[in-house]
C-alpha positions as CSV (number, residue, x, y, z in Angstrom):
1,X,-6.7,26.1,6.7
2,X,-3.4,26.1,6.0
3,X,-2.0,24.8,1.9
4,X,1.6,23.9,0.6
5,X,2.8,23.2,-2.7
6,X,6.2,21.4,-4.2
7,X,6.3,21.2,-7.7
8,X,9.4,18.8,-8.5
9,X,10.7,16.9,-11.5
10,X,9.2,13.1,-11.8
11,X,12.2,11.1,-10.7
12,X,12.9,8.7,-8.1
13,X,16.0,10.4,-6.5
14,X,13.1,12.9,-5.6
15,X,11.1,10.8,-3.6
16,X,12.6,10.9,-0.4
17,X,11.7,15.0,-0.6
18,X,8.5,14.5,-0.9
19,X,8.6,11.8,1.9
20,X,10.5,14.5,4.1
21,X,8.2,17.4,2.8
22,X,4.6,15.5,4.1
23,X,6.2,14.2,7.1
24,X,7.2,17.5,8.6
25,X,3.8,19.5,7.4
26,X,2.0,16.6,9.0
27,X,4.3,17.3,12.5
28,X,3.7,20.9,12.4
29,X,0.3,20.2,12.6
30,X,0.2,18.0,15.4
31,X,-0.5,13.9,14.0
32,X,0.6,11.3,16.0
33,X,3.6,9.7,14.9
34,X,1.7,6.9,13.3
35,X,-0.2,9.2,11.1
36,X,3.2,10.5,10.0
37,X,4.3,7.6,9.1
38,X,1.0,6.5,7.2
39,X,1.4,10.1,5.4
40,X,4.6,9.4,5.0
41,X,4.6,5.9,3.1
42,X,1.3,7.1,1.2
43,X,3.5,10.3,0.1
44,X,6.2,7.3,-1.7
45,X,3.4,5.5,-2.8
46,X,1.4,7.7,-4.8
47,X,4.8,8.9,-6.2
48,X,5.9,5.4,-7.6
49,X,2.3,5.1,-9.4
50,X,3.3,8.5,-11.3
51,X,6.7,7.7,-11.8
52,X,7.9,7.8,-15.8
53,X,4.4,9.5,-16.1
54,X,5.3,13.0,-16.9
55,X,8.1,15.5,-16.4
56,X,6.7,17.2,-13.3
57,X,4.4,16.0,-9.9
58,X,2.7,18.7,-8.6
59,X,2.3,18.2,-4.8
60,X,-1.1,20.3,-2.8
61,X,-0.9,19.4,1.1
62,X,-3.8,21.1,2.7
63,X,-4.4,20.8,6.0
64,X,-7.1,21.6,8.2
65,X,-8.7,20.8,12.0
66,X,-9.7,17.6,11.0
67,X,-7.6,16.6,8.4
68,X,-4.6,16.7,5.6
69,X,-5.1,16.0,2.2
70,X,-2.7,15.8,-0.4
71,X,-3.3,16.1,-4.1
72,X,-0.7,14.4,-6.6
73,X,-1.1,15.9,-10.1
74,X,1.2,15.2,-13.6
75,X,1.8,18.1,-15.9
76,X,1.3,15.7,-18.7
77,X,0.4,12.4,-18.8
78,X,1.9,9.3,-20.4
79,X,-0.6,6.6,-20.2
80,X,0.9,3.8,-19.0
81,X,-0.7,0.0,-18.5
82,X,-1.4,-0.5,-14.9
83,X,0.6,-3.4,-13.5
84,X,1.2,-5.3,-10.0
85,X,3.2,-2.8,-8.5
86,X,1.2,-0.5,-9.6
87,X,-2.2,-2.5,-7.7
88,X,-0.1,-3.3,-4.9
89,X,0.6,1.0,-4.3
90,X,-2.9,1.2,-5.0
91,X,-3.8,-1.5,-1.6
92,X,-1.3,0.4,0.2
93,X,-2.8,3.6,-0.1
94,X,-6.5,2.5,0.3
95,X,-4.8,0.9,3.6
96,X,-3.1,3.7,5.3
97,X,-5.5,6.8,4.2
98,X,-9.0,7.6,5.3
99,X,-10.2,8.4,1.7
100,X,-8.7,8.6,-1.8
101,X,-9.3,8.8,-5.0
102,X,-7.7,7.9,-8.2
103,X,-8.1,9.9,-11.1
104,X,-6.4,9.7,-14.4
105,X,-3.3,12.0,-13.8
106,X,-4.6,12.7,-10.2
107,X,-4.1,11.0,-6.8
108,X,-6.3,12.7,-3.9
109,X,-5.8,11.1,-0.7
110,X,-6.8,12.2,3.2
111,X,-5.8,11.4,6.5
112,X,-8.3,12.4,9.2
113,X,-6.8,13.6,12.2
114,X,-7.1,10.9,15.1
């Protein structure tokens, strides 16, 4: 088993690290390039539900034979009303992942390896 961490400061221009960060992890390891992609857009997705949440994202990626899982978690938490962007990055994720979970200041997600 093999585990990564990015901590990085909550703002948008930061996105695209985080995009560029679980895309190549994901390639080390050998997903198809439609996985990558999947992890990719889940990786922006579960971003823009944190975003103007808290100061920090903490980013886990751990991957192992069968899968990579990535755990999103908020140093603090501003609570926040959920709204229809925020259901339709919700349908997104629940699309392109094998398993998630929404918790509070928490996103789990995992992609099973194909």
């Amino acid at each position: 088993m093999e585990k990564f961490k990015i901590s990085f400061q909550n703002k948008k221009e930061n996105i695209s690290m985080i995009r560029l960060t679980s895309s190549f992890v994901a390639m080390r390891f050998g997903f198809s390039i439609d996985d990558i992609e999947d992890i990719k857009l889940c990786a922006t997705e579960c971003c823009n539900l944190q975003i103007n949440r808290s100061e920090m994202i903490d980013c886990t990626m751990t991957i192992d034979d069968n899968s990579m899982k990535m755990v999103f978690k908020l140093d603090d938490v501003n609570k926040r009303e959920n709204n229809e962007k925020d259901q339709i990055s919700k349908m997104i994720i629940q699309s392109l992942m094998d398993e998630y979970k929404f918790d509070g200041s928490d996103i789990t997600v995992i992609k099973n390896r194909k």
